[in-house]
VEXDREN-2710 file (C-alpha; in Angstrom, 1 decimal):
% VEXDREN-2710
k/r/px/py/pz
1/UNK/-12.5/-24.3/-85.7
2/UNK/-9.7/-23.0/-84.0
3/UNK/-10.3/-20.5/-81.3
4/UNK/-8.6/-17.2/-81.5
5/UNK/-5.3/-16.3/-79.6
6/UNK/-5.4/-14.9/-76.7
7/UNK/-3.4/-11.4/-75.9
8/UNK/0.4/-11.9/-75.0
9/UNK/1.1/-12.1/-71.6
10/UNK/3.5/-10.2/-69.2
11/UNK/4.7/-11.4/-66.2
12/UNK/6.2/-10.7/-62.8
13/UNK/8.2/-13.3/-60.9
14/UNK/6.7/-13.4/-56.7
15/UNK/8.4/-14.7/-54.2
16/UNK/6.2/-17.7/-54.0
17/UNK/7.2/-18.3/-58.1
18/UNK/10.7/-19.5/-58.6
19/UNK/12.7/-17.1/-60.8
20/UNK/13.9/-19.7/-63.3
21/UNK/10.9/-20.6/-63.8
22/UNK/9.4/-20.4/-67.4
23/UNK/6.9/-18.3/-68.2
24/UNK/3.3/-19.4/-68.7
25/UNK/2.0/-17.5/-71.5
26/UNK/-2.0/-18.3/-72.5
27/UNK/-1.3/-18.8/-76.6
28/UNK/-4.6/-21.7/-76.1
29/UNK/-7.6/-22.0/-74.1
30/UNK/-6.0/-25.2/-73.1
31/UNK/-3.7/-23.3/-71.3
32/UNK/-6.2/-21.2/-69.7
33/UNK/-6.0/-23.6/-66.3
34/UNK/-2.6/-23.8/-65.8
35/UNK/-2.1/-19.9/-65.6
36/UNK/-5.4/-19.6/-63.4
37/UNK/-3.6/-21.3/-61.1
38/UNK/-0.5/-18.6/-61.0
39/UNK/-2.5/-15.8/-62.4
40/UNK/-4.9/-13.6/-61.6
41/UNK/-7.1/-13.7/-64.8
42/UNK/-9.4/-10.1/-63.7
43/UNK/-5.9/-8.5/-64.8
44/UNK/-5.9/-9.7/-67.9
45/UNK/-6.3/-7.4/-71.1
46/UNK/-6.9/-7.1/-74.7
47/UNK/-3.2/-7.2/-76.4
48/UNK/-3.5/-3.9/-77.4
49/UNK/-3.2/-2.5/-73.6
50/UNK/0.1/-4.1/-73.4
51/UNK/0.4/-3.4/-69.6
52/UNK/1.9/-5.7/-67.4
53/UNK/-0.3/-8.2/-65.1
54/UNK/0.3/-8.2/-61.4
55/UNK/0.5/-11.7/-59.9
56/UNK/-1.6/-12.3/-57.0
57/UNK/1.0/-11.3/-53.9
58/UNK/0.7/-12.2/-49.7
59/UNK/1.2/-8.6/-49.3
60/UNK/-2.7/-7.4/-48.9
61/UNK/-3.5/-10.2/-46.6
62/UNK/-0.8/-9.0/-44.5
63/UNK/-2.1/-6.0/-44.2
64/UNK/-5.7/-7.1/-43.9
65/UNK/-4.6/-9.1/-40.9
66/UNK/-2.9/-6.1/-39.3
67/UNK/-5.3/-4.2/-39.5
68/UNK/-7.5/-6.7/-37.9
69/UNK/-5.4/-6.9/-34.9
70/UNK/-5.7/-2.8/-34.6
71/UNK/-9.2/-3.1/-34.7
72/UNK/-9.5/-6.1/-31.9
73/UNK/-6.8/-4.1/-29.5
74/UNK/-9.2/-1.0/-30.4
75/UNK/-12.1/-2.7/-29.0
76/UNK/-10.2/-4.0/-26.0
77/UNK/-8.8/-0.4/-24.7
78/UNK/-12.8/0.7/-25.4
79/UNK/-14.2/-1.9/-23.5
80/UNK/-12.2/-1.9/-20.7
81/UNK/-12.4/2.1/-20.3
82/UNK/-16.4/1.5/-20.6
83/UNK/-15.9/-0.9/-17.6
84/UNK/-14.2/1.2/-15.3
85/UNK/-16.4/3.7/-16.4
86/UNK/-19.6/1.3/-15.2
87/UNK/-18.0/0.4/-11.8
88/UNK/-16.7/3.8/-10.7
89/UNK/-19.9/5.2/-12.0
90/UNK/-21.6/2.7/-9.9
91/UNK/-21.0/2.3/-7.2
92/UNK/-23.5/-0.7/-5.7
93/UNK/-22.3/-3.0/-8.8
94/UNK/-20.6/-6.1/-8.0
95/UNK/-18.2/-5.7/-5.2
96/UNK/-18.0/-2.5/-4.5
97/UNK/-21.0/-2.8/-1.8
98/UNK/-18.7/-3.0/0.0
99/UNK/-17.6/-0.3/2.4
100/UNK/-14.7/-1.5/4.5
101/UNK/-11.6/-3.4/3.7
102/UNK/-10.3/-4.6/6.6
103/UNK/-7.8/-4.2/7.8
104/UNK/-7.0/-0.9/6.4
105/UNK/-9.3/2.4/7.3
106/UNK/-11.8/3.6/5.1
107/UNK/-12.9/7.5/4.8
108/UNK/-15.6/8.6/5.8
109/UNK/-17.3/12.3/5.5
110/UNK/-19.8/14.0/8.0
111/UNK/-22.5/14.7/6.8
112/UNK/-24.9/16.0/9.6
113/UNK/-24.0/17.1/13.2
114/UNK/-26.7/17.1/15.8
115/UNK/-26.5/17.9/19.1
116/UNK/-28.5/15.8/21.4
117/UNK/-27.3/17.0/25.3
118/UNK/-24.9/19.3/26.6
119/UNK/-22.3/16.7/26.2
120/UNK/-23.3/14.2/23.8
121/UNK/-24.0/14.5/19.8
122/UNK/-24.9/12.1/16.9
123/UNK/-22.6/12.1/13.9
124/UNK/-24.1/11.2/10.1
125/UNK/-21.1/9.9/8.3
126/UNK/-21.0/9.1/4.6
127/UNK/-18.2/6.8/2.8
128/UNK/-16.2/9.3/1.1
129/UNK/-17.1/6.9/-2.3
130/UNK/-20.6/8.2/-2.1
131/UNK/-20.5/11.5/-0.7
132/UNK/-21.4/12.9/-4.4
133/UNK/-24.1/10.0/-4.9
134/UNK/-25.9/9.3/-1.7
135/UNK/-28.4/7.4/-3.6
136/UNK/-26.8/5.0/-5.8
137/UNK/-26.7/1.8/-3.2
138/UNK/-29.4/-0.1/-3.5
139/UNK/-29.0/-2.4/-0.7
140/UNK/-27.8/-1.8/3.1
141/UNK/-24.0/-2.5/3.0
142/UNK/-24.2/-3.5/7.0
143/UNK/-27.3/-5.9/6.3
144/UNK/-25.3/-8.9/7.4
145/UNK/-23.6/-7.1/11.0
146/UNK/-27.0/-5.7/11.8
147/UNK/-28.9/-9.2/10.8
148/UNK/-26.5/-10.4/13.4
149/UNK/-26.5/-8.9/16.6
150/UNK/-24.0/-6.2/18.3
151/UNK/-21.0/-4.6/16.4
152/UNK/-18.7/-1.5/16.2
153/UNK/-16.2/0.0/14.2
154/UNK/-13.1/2.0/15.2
155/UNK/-12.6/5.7/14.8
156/UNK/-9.0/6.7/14.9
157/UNK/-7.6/9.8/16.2
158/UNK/-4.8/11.1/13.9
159/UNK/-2.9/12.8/15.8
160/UNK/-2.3/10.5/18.3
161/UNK/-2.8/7.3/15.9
162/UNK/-5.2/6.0/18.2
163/UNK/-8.7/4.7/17.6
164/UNK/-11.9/3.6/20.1
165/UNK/-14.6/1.4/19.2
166/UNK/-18.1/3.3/18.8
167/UNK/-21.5/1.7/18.1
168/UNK/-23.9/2.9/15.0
169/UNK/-27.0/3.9/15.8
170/UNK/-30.0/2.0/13.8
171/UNK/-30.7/3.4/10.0
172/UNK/-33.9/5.7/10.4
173/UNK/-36.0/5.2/7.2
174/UNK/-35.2/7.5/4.1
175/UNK/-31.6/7.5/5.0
176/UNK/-29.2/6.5/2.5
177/UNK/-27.7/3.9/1.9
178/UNK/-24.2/3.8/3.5
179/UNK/-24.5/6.1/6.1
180/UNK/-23.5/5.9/9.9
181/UNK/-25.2/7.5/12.7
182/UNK/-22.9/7.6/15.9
183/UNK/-23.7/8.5/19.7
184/UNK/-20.5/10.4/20.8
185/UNK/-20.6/11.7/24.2
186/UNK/-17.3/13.4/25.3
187/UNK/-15.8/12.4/28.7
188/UNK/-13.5/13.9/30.5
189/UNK/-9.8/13.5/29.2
190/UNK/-11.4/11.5/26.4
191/UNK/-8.8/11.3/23.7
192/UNK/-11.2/10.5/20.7
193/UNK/-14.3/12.1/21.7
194/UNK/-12.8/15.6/22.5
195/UNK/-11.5/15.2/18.9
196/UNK/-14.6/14.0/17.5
197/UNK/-16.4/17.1/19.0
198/UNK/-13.9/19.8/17.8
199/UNK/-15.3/18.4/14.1
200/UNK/-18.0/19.7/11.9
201/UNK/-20.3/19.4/9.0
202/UNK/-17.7/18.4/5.5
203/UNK/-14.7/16.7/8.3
204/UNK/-12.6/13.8/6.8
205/UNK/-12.3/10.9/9.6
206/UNK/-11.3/7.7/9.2
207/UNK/-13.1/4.1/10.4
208/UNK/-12.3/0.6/10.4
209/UNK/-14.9/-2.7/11.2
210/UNK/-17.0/-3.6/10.8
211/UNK/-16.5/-5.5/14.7
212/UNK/-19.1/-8.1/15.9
213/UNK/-19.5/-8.0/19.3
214/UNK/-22.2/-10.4/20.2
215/UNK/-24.6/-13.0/17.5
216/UNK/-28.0/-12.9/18.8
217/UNK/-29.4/-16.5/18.9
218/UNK/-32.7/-17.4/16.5
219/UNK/-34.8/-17.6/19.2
220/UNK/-34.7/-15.2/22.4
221/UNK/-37.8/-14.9/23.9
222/UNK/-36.4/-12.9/26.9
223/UNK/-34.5/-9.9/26.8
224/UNK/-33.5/-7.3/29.8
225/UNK/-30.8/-4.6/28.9
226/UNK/-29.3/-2.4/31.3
227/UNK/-27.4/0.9/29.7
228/UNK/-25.5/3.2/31.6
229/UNK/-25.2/7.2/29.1
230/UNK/-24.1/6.1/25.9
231/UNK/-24.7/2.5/26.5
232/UNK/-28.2/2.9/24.7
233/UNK/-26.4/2.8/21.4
234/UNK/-25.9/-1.4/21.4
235/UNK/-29.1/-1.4/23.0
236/UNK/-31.5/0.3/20.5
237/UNK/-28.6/-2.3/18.0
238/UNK/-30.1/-5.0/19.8
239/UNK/-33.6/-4.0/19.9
240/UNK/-33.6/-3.2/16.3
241/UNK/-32.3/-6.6/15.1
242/UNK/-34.4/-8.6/17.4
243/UNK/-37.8/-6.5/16.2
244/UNK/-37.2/-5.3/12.7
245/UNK/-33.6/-6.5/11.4
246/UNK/-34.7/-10.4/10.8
247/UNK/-37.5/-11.5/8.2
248/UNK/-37.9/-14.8/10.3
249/UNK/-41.0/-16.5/11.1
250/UNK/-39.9/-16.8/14.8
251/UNK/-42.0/-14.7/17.0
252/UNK/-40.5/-11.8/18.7
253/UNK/-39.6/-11.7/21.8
254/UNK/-40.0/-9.5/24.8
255/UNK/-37.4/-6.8/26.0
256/UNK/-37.4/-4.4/28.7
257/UNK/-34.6/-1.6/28.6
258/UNK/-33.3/0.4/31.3
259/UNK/-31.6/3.7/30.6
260/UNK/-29.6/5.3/33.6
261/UNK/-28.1/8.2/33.0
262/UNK/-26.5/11.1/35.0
263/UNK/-28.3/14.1/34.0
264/UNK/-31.9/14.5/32.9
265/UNK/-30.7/16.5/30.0
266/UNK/-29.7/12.9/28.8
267/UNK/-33.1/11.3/28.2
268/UNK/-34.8/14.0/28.2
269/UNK/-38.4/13.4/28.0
270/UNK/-37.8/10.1/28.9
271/UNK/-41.4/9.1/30.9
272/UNK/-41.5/6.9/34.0
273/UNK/-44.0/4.3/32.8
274/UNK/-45.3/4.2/36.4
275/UNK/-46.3/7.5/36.1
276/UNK/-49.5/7.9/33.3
277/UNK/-49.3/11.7/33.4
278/UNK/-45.4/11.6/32.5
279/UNK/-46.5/11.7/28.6
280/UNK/-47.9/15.0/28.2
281/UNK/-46.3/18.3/27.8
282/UNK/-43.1/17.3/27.3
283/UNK/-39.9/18.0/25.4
284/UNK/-38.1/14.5/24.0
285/UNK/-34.8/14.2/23.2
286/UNK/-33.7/12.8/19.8
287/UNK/-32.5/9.3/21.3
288/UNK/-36.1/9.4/23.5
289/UNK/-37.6/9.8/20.4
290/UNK/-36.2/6.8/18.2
291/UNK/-37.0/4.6/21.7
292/UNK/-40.5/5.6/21.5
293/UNK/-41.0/5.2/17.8
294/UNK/-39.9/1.4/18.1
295/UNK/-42.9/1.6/21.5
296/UNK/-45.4/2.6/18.8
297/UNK/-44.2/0.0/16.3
298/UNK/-44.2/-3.3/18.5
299/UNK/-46.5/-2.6/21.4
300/UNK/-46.2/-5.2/24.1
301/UNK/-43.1/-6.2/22.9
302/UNK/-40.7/-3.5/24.1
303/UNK/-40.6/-0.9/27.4
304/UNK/-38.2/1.7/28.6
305/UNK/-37.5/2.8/32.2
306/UNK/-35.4/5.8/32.3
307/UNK/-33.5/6.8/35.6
308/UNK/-31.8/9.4/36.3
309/UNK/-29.0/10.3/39.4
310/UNK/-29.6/13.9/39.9
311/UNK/-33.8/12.7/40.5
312/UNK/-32.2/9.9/43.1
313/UNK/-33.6/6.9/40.6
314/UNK/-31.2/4.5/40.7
315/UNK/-30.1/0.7/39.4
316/UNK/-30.9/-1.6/42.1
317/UNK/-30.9/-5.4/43.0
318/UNK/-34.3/-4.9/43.7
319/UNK/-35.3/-3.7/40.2
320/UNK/-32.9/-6.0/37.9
321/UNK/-34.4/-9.3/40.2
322/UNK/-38.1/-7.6/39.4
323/UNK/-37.0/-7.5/35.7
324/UNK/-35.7/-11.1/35.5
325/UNK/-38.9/-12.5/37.4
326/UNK/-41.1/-11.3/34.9
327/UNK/-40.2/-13.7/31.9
328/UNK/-42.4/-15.2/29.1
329/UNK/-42.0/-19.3/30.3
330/UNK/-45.5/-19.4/30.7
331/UNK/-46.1/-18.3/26.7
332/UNK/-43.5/-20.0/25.4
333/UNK/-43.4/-23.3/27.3
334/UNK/-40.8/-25.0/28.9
335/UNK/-38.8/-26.3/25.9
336/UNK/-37.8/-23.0/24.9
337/UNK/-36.4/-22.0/28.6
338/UNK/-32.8/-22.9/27.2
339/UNK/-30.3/-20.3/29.3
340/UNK/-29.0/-18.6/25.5
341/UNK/-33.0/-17.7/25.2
342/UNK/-32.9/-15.7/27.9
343/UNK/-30.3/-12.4/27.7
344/UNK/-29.0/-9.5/30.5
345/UNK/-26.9/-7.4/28.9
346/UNK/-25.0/-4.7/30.2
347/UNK/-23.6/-1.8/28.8
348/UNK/-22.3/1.3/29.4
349/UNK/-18.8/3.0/30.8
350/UNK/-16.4/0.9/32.6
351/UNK/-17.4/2.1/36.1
352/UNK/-21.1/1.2/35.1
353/UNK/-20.3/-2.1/33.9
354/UNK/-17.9/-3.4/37.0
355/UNK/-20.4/-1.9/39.0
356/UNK/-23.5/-4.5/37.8
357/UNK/-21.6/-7.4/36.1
358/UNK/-18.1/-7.2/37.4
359/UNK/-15.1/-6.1/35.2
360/UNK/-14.3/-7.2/31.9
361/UNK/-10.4/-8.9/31.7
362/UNK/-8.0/-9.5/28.7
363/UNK/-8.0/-12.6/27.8
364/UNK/-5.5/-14.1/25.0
365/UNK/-4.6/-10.5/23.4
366/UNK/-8.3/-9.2/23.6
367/UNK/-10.9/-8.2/26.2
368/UNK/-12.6/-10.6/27.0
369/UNK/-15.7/-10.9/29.7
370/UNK/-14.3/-11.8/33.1
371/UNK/-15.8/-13.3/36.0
372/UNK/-19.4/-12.0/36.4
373/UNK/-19.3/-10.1/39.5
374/UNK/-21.4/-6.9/40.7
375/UNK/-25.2/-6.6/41.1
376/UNK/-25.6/-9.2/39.4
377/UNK/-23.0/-11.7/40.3
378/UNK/-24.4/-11.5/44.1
379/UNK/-27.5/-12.8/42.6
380/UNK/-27.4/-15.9/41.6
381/UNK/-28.9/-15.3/37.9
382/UNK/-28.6/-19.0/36.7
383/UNK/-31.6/-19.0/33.9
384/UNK/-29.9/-16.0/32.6
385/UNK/-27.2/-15.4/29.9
386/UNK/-25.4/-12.6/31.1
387/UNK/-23.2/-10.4/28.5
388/UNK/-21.1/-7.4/29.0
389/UNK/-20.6/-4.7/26.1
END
């Protein structure tokens, strides 16, 4: 039985056919496989259509892979929009925890203006990154310097493209993340605090740092600072690191700070701990204040002599040997009587600090300590790591 005929054929040449090539028409089944192979049989029709079949062509799979390629460089543009999208929109993502990129200055916005003395006021700045979203770190960006010990970063004056070094205040809880809180007292001819003072709430300025100053050791068990006005700002840094800044299992150690200042209108409120009546009835400045909450916090572990040169209290021999007499050897034992476990600081203005320690010198480019001179060079501190800020 012979099977029936199959419609007559029409062809196109392609270019993958070669044009002298003779056509396969599909008279037999038997030919059926040979024009599968060069045919596309779904276009095949009953005789009667007569139209013409269209060979299977690299055209569509050209366009298929086109297409593909429009589609993956669509997704690209998308995803890297949605990524600098993520980062701007946050923030405390990845690297950009980071406030300051040394060694260029980074803006920074005031926030808050407070004044704390006739002469002296505390500035709140802001990154200008975050002054729209105070709240989206996470983390303390300065974690590391304030884990450390003593730093500073520079302010610069842009009109005389100048900058001095200034020292943040410890973060008071609730504040956000990013934020700087700096003691600025203005002195007389001073170049960058009389510009600093001229500026309010919504000011632009500019800071570079952050500048370590001095790495606390792991274990101190003995700590005297002496501060002369402003000089209270690297102190309260110190005391804050040394009582709340480190999550260590080392026990604290002891510190005793001494805050001379000019005018009473300085510390004010600041009690004479001698005196047991000094505490009541009393207005306290903001910086008294933040001195007395750290009291309340680690009792026994911190005290605060205030002075003051218009009451005739002044910084003596006599009271700095009295402070370095009264150490913790006894508690601690002799094996931790090591000189770097026992710290004077000093800190204050320049006249302050050559008259206690000696002057500071350059030394290589940079200011350096100097011989130790003063007060305290005529006294033979050798136990005693002594430090000028």
């Amino acid at each position: 039985m012979k099977t029936p005929p199959l419609g007559r054929l029409y062809w196109r040449p392609v270019n993958i056919i070669s044009s002298n090539r003779r056509p396969c028409r599909a008279s037999r089944t038997s030919k059926l496989p040979q024009c599968q192979r060069q045919f596309s049989l779904t276009s095949v029709r009953p005789a009667r259509d007569r139209k013409p079949l269209s060979l299977v062509t690299t055209e569509k799979p050209k366009s298929n892979s086109k297409g593909k390629k429009r589609v993956v460089s669509t997704l690209a543009i998308v995803f890297g929009l949605g990524t600098a999208f993520y980062y701007i929109s946050n923030p405390d993502s990845g690297s950009n925890t980071k406030i300051f990129d040394l060694p260029r200055f980074t803006p920074f916005t005031i926030v808050k203006r407070e004044e704390v003395s006739p002469t002296s006021i505390i500035l709140t700045l802001r990154p200008q990154t975050l002054v729209n979203r105070p709240r989206k770190l996470v983390s303390d960006p300065y974690q590391i310097s304030w884990e450390k010990g003593t730093w500073s970063v520079e302010i610069k004056q842009p009109q005389l493209q100048i900058a001095r070094a200034y020292t943040p205040l410890p973060p008071n809880k609730g504040d956000p993340k990013g934020d700087l809180r700096l003691l600025i007292r203005k002195e007389h001819k001073g170049e960058v605090s009389g510009y600093l003072h001229t500026l309010g709430v919504g000011s632009q300025i500019h800071l570079r740092g952050p500048h370590e100053e001095f790495d606390l050791p792991e274990r101190v068990t003995d700590v005297v600072f002496l501060a002369g006005g402003t000089g209270i700002a690297p102190a309260l840094q110190v005391a804050y690191t040394l009582l709340e800044g480190r999550h260590t299992d080392v026990e604290k150690p002891n510190m005793h700070i001494v805050w001379a200042s000019r005018k009473r209108a300085d510390c004010e409120g600041g009690a004479d701990v001698s005196n047991p009546n000094a505490w009541e009835a009393r207005k306290t400045g903001r910086i008294v204040q933040e001195l007395e909450i750290l009291q309340q916090k680690h009792p026994g572990q911190l005290s605060v002599d205030y002075l003051v040169d218009e009451e005739g209290k002044f910084l003596d021999q006599k009271r700095i040997s009295s402070l370095t007499k009264a150490t913790t050897e006894v508690k601690f034992g002799a094996r931790h009587t090591r000189i770097d476990s026992k710290l004077l600081f000093v800190s204050g203005p320049e006249g302050f600090i050559n008259y206690i320690a000696g002057p500071k010198r350059w030394e290589g480019g940079k200011e350096g300590q100097g011989q130790l001179g003063g007060l305290i060079g005529q006294m033979g501190l050798r136990t005693w790591k002594v430090w000028k800020l």
